[in-house]
C-alpha positions in Angstrom: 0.0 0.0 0.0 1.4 2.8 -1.2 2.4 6.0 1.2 -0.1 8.8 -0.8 -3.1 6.1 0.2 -2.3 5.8 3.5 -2.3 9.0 3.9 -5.6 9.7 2.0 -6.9 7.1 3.6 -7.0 7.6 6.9 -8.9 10.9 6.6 -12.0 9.6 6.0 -15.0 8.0 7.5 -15.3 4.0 6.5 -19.1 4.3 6.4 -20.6 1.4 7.1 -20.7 2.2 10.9 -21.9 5.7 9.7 -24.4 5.0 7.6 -26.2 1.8 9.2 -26.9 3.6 12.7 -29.0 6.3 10.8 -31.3 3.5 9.8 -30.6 1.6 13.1 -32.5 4.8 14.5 -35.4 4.3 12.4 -36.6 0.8 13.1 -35.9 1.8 17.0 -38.1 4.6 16.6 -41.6 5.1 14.8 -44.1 7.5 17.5 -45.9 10.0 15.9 -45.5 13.0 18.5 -41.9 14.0 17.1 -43.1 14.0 13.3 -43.4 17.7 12.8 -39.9 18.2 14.4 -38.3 15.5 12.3 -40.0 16.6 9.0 -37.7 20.0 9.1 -34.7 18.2 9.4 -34.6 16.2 6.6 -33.3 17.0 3.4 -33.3 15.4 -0.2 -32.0 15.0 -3.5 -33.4 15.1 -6.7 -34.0 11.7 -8.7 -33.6 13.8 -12.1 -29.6 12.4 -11.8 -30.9 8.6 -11.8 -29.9 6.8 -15.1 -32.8 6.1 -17.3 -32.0 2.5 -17.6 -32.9 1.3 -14.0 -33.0 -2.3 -13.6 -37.1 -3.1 -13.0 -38.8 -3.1 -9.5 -38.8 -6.3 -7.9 -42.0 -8.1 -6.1 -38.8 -9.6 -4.0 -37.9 -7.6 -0.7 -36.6 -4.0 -1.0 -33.0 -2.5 -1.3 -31.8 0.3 0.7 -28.2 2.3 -0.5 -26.7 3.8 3.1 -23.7 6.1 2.4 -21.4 7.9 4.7 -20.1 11.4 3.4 -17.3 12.9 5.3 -17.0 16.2 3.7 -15.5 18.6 6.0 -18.3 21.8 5.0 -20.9 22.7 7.6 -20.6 21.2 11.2 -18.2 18.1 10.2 -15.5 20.6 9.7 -14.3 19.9 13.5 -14.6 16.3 13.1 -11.8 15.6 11.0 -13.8 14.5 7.3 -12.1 14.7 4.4 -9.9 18.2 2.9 -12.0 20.7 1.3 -15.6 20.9 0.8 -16.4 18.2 -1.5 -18.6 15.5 -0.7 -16.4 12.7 0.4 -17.8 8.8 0.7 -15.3 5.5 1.2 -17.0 1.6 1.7 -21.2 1.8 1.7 -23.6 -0.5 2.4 -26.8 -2.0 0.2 -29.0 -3.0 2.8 -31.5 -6.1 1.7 -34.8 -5.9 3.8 -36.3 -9.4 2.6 -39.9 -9.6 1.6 -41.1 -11.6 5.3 -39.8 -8.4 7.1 -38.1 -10.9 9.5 -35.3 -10.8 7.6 -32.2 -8.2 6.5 -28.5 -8.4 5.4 -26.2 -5.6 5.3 -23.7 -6.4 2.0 -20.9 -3.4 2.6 -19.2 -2.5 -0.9 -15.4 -1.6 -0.1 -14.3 1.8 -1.2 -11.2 0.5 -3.7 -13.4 -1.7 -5.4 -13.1 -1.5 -9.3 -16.1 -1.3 -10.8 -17.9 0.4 -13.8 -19.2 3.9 -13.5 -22.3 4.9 -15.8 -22.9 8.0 -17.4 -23.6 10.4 -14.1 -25.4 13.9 -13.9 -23.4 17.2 -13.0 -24.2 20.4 -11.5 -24.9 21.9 -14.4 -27.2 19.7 -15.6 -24.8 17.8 -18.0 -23.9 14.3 -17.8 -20.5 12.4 -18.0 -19.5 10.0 -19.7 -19.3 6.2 -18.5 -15.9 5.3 -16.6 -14.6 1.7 -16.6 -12.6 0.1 -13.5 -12.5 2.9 -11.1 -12.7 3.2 -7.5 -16.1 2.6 -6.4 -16.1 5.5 -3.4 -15.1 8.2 -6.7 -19.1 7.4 -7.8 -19.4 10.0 -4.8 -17.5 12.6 -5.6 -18.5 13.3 -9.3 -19.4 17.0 -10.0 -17.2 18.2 -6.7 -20.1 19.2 -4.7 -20.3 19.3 -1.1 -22.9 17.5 -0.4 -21.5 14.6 -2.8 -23.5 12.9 -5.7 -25.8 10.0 -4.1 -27.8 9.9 -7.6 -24.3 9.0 -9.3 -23.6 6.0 -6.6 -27.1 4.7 -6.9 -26.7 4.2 -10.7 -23.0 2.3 -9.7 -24.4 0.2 -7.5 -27.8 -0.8 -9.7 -25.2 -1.2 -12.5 -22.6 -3.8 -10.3 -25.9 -5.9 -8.9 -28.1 -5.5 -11.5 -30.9 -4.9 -8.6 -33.1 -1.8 -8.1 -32.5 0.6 -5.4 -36.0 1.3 -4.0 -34.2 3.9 -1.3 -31.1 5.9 -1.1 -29.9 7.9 2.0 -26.9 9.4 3.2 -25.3 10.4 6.8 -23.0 12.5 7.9 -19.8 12.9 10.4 -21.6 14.8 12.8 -25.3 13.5 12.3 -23.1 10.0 13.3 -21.3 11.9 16.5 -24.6 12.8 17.9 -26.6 9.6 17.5 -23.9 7.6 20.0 -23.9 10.5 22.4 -27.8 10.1 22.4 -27.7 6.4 22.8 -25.7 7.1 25.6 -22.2 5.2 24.4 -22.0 2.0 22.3 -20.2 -1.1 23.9 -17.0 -1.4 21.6 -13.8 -4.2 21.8 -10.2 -3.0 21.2 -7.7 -5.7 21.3 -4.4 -3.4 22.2 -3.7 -0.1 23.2 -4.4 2.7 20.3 -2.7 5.9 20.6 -3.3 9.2 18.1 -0.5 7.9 16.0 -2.5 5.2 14.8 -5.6 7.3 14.0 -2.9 9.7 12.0 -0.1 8.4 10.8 1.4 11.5 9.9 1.5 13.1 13.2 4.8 12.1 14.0 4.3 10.1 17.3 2.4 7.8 19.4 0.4 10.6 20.9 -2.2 10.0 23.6 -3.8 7.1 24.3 -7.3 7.0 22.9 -8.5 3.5 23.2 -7.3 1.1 26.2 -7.3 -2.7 25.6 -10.7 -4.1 26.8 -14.1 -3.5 26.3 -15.5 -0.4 26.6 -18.6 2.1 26.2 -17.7 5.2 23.5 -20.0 7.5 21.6 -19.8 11.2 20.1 -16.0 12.3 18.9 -13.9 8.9 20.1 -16.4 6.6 18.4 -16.0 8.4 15.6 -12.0 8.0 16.2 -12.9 4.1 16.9 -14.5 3.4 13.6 -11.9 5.6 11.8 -8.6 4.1 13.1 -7.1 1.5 10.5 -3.4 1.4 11.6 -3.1 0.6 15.0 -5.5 -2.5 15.1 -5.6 -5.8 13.1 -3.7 -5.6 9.8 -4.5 -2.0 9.2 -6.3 -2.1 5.7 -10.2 -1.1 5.1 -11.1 -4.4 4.4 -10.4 -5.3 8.5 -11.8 -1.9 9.5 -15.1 -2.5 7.8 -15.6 -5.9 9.9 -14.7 -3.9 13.0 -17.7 -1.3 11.6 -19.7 -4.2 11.8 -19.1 -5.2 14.7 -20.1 -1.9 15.9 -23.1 -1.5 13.9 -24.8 -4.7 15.7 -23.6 -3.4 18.9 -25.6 0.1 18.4 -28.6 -2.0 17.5 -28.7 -4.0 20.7 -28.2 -0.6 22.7 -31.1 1.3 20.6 -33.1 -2.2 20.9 -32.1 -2.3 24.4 -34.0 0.8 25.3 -37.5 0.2 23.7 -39.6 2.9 23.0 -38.1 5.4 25.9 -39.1 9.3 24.4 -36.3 10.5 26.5 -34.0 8.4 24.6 -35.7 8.3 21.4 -36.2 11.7 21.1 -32.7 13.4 20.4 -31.4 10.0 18.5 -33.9 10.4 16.5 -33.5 14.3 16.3 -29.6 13.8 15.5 -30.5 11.2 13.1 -32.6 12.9 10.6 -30.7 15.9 10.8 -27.5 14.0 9.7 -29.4 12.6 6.5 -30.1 13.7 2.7 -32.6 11.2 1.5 -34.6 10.1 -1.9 -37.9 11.7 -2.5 -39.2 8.2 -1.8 -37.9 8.9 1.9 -38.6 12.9 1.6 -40.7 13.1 5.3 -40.6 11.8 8.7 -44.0 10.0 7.9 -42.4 7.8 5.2 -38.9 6.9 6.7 -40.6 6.2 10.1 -43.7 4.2 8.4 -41.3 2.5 6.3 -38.7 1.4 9.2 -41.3 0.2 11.5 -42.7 -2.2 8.7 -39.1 -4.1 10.0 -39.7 -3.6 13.6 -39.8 -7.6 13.8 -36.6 -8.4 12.7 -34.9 -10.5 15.3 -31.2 -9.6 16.0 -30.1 -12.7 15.1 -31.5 -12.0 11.6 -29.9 -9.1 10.9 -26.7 -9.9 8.6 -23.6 -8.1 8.2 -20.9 -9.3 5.3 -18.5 -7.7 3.1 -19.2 -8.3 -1.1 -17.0 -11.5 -2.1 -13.7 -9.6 -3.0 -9.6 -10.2 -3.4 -7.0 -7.5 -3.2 -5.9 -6.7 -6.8 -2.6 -4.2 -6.0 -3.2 -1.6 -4.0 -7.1 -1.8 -5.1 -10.0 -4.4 -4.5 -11.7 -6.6 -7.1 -15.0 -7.9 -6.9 -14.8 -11.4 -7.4 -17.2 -13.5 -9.7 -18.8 -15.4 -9.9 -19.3 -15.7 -6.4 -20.3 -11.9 -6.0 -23.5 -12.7 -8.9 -24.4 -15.5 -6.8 -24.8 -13.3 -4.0 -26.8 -10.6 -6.0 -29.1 -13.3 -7.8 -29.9 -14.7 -4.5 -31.0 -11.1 -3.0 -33.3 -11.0 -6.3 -34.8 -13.8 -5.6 -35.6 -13.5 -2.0 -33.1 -15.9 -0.3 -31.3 -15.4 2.7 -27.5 -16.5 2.4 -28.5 -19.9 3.6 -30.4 -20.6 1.0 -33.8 -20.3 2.4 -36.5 -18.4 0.7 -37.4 -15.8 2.9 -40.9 -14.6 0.1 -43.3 -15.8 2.7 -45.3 -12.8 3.6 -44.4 -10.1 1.0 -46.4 -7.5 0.3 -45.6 -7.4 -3.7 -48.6 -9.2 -5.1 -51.6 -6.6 -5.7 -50.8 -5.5 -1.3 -52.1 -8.8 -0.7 -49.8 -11.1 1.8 -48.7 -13.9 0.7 -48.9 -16.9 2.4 -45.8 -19.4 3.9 -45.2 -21.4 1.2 -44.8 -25.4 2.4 -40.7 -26.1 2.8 -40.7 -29.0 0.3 -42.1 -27.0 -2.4 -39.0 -26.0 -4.0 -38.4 -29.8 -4.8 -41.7 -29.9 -6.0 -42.0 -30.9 -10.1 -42.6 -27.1 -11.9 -46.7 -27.2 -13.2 -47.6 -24.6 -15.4 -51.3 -25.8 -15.4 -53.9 -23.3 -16.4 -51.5 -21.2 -16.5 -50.7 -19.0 -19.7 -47.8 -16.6 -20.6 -46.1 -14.7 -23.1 -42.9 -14.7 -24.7 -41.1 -12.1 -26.2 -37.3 -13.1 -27.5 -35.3 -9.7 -26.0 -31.6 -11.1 -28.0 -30.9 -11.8 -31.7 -30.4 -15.0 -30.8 -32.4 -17.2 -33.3 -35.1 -19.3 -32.4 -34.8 -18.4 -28.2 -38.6 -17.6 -28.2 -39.1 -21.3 -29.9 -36.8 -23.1 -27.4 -38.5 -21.4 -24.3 -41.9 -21.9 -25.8 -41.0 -26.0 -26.2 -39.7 -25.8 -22.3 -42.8 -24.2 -20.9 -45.1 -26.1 -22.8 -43.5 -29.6 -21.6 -44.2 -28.2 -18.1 -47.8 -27.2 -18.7 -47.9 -23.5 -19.4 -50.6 -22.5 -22.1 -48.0 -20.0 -24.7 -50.4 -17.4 -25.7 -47.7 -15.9 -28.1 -44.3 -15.6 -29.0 -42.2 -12.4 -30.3 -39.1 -10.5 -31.1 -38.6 -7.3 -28.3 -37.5 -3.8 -30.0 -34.7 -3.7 -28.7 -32.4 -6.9 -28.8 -29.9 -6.2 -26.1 -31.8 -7.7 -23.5 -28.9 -9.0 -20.9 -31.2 -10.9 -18.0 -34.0 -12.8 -18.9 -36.9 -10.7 -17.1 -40.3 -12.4 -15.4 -43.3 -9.6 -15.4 -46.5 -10.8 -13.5 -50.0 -9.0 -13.3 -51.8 -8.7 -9.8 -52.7 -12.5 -8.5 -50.0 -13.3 -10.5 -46.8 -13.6 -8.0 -46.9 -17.4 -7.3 -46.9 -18.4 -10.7 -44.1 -16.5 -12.1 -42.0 -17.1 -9.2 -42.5 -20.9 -10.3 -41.9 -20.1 -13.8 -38.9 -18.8 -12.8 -37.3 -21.9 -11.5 -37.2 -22.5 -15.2 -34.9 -19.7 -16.1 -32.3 -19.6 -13.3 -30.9 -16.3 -13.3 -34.4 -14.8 -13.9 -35.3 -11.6 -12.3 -39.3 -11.7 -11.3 -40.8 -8.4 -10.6 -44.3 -7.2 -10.4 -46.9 -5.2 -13.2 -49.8 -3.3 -13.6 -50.1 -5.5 -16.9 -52.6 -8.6 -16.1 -51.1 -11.9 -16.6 -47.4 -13.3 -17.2 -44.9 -12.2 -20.2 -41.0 -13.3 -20.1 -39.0 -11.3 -22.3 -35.8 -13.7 -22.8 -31.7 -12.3 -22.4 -28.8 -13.4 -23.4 -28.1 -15.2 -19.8 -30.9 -17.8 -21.2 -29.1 -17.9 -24.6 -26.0 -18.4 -23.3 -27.4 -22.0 -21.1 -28.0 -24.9 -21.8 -30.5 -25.7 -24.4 -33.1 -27.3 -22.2 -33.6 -25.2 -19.1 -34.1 -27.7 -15.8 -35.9 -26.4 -12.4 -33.8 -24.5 -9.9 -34.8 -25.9 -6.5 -32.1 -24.7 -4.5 -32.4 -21.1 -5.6 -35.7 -20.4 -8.4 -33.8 -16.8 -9.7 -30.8 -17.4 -8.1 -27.1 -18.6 -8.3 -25.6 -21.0 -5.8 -23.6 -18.9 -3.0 -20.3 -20.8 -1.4 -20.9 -21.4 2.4 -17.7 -19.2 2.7 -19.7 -16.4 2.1 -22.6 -17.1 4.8 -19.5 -18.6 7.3 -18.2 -14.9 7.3 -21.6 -13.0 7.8 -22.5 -11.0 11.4 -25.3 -11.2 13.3 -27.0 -8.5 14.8 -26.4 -10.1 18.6 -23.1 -11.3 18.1 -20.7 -10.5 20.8 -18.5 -7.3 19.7 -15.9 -9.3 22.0 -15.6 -12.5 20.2 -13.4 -12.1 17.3 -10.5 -9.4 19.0 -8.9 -9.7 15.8 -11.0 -7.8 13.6 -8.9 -4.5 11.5 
């Protein structure tokens, strides 16, 4: 690691820490006597910067961006965020909220990831051009304004995962200062001694101790020093510090969880909270982000997840590595936890209407298209796809009403649309074009507009009953996740 990174690096806030206690706030909080306060707090930014090719809604859980800016304008200026007044982010986090509400997984996105950037709008209304294996965190920073560009990291990250982001928000230094003075100190684990050396490596000397070995309770200015520090704990890159965020993150949950619904608590974390965060319109009021949080109020500790996106150093940078990171998208498509069960039960994407549990040996259950009829629509210019999925659905049961070429032939995922009291049936459908993504329509009945993921298969499709949408994760990836009420004291290791 070269010495211009460290030193760059070390000035900012790695976010997921940051970002995740904003939200940790709202599915604590949720009364309505503090609305009319909240509602001035919050500010927004436009959705005119979101790219006009959006992968489609899904029927399947909902995906909420949380991003961490640590521009130094406004009140962060004394906290130590990044030089100058330009909107600064390093790792985020797309949070999963799965479609039973008793489920959520928190994937964090490293900073130095190299990933595509599309086309992103300016300040002055004009729009980039597309930039190819660059940091991830630069998504951020395009147009140089101080309060960042979420719109431009929203469009990266719908690009990476090919999943929609229903909600974006982003939280401050000092928004993130005030929430763990309000909770009244988070329980934290440092495994040795941490001086002011370690926090800033270009100061010279130790310094003063700011952390003693042990466990401990911190909150305003020194947590923000605990999840900043790379250098004096673990192996000193971002990729340990994020775990250590984790770690943190589930610990302010238990605390805010800890404390029920106490309005001498709740009250100025929630106050601190919303006036730390630039939201979507989606999330433009106190009414929706509080009415939207406490639809997750039931989410057990234990199934809250925290993991980092499959990844191996490349250099001084961090590649995403496939295809274990697709596997891990196609399974949040599709609904499944990272243990492979379907977590759908209970969803509110078919017509508001809940859906029922679904019986566990279903997934092993022969695919019937009975009574069923769909539509076909060939999206490549691959010959004869329409005729080859027509044949599969057929053998299975489903009535074809019709088969066609798409205008536009570029179509890369094979895409599932179903009409209200439709849900069931195309999620079946489905397991017959593994990769599929199945999202919801105002349009009655069931079309499947066919990518080149289906061209480039095998030419006769076979159920999916592991994961119907979804690639095959590696238990590595669910071995490494973090639970909500894990002990911030078990793993003393972590960067």
């Amino acid at each position: 690691m070269t010495g211009t990174r460290s030193r760059r690096a070390h000035r900012g806030m790695r976010t997921l820490g940051l970002g995740a206690l904003a939200f940790v706030v709202l599915l604590a909080a949720g009364v309505g006597w503090f609305y009319l306060k909240l509602n001035g707090n919050i500010s927004t930014f436009g959705a005119d910067g979101l790219s006009e090719n959006r992968p489609g809604a899904s029927a399947a859980g909902q995906n909420v961006l949380v991003i961490g800016s640590d521009s130094r304008s406004g009140s962060n200026a004394s906290l130590g965020g990044g030089e100058g007044d330009v909107g600064r982010s390093d790792t985020a986090f797309l949070l999963h909220v799965y479609g039973d509400r008793k489920h959520a997984i928190g994937v964090s996105i490293p900073r130095d990831s190299l990933v595509d950037i599309p086309p992103c709008k300016l300040p002055d209304g004009s729009w980039t051009a597309e930039q190819t294996h660059v940091m991830f965190n630069s998504a951020f920073s395009v147009g140089d304004s101080a309060k960042g560009n979420p719109a431009c990291t929203q469009n990266t990250v719908e690009k990476l995962t090919g999943l929609r982001v229903d909600h974006t928000l982003v939280v401050d230094f000092a928004g993130f200062s005030s929430m763990t003075s309000a909770v009244g100190g988070v329980q934290v684990c440092v495994p040795k001694d941490v001086y002011q050396g370690d926090l800033n490596p270009n100061l010279g000397s130790r310094g003063d101790l700011l952390f003693h070995k042990g466990q401990q309770s911190v909150s305003g200015r020194k947590a923000l020093d605990y999840v900043r520090v790379r250098h004096g704990i673990g192996d000193g890159s971002d990729i340990g510090r994020i775990q250590r965020q984790q770690a943190f993150v589930s610990s302010m949950i238990k605390k805010v969880r800890s404390q029920g619904f106490n309005p001498t608590t709740l009250l100025p974390l929630a106050d601190a909270a919303t006036k730390s965060m630039t939201v979507d319109p989606g999330l433009g009021s106190a009414d929706k982000l509080l009415s939207f949080a406490m639809s997750m109020k039931n989410i057990d500790l234990h199934n809250i997840k925290f993991i980092t996106v499959p990844w191996r150093y490349a250099g001084n940078r961090v590649d995403i590595v496939q295809p274990d990171a697709d596997a891990l998208w196609a399974s949040l498509k599709a609904d499944r936890t990272i243990d492979g069960k379907d977590a759908g039960a209970g969803r509110h994407g078919d017509a508001g209407q809940t859906q029922q549990p679904q019986p566990a040996t279903q997934a092993d259950a022969p695919v019937s298209g009975k009574g069923v009829s769909v539509a076909v629509t060939n999206g490549t210019t691959v010959r004869g796809l329409a005729a080859r999925a027509t044949s599969t659905l057929e053998e299975h049961g489903y009535t074809v009403t019709g088969t066609a070429t798409a205008a536009s032939q570029d179509q890369s995922t094979t895409v599932i649309e179903f009409g209200p009291g439709q849900a069931e049936h195309a999620r079946t459908a489905a397991r017959l074009f593994p990769g599929a993504y199945v999202r919801g329509s105002s349009t009655p009945g069931i079309s499947i507009v066919l990518g080149h993921d289906y061209a480039d298969g095998p030419p006769s499709a076979s159920p999916s009953p592991a994961q119907p949408g979804g690639g095959s994760l590696s238990t590595d990836i669910a071995d490494k996740a973090r639970s909500a009420d894990d002990d911030p004291c078990a793993n003393l290791s972590y960067g």
